[in-house]
Structures are given as C-alpha cells and as structure tokens.
C-alpha positions as CSV (number, residue, x, y, z in Angstrom):
1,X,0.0,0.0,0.0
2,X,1.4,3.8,-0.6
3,X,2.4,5.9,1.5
4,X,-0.3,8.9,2.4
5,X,0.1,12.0,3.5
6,X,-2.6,15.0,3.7
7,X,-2.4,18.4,4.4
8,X,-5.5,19.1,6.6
9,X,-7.1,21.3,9.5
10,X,-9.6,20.4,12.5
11,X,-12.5,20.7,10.7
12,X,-12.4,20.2,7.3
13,X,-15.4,18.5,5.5
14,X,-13.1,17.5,2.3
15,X,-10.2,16.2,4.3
16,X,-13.0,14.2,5.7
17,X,-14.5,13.3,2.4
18,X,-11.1,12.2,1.0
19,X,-10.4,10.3,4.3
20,X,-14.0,8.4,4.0
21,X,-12.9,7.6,0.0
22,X,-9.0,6.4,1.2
23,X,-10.4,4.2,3.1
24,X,-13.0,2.9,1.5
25,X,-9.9,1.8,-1.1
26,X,-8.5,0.1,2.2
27,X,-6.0,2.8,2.9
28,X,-5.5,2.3,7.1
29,X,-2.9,5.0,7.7
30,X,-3.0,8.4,6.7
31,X,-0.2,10.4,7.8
32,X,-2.0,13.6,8.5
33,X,-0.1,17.4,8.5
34,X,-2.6,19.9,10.4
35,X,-1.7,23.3,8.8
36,X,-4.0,25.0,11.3
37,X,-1.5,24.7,13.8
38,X,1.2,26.2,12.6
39,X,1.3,28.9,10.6
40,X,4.9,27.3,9.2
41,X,3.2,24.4,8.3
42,X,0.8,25.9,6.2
43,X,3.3,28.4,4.3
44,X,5.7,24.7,3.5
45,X,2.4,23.3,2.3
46,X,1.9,26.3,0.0
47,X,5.3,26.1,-1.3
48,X,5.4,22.2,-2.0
49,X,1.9,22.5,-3.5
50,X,1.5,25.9,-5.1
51,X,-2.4,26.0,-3.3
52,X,-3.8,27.4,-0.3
53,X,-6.7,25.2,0.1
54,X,-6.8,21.7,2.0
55,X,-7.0,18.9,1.9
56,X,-3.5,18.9,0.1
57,X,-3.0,15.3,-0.9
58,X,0.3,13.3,-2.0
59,X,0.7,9.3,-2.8
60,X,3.8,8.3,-1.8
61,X,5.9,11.2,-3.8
62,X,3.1,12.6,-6.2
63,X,0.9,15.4,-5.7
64,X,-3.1,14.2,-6.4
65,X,-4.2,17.6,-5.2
66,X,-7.3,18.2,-3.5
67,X,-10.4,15.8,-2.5
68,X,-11.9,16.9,-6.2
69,X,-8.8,15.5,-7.7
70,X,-9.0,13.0,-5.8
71,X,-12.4,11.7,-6.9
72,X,-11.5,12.6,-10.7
73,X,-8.6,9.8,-10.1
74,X,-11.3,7.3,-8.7
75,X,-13.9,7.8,-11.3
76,X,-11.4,7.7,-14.0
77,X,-9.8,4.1,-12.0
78,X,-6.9,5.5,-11.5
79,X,-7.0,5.4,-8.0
80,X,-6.6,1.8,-7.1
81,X,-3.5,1.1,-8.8
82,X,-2.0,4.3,-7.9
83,X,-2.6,3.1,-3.8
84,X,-1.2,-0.4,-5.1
85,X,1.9,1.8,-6.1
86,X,1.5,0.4,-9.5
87,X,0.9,3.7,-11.4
C-alpha cells in the first residue's frame, strides 16, 4: 500500500470526504499534516503544493491535489492502482 500523507485542519469537510474515499480503497494509515496549527506548516504546504486550500493530498511522492482530484482519479480508475503503487 502507498504511502499517504494529507495536508489538513480540524474541521475540514473534504479532508474528511477524502479520508472516507481512502479508506473505503483500504488505505489504514493516513499520515496527517494539520496546517491549522502552525502557521509554518501551512506556508511549506503552499510552497510544496503551489495552493492554499486543503485537503493537500500526496501518494507516496506525487501530488493528487485536493479531494476533487481525488475523486477525478477514482472515477477515472486511477485510484486503485496508484494506492497499489503500480501507477
């Protein structure tokens, strides 16, 4: 399984949204970055990402983007094999 990591805040409906579709994929660890806490945090996620929004979203070493992109990969069925790290 890949390595996730998301850029999110406390309360964040499409953090949760693209927690709810990870999962449902069988993703079991999420290595989540709360840029609400930190101001740093958020100004490195804008630098690595280019946006300002979360949920910022990277498989192992490649930026999906947020949880629109997200669901654009899993319509499209790119999703599955991209968490099997075979994309």
């Amino acid at each position: 399984m890949a390595n996730i990591t998301m850029y999110t805040t406390a309360y964040c409906p499409y953090c949760n949204n693209a927690e709810r579709l990870l999962q449902s994929k069988g993703v079991t660890e999420i290595n989540k970055i709360r840029v609400d806490e930190s101001p740093d945090l958020k100004l490195a996620m804008m630098e690595k990402t280019g946006r300002r929004t979360v949920p910022q979203i990277y498989i192992d070493e490649r930026h999906v983007g947020g949880f629109d992109d997200l669901r654009a990969l899993d319509l499209a069925g790119e999703l599955e094999p991209l968490l099997a790290g075979c994309a």
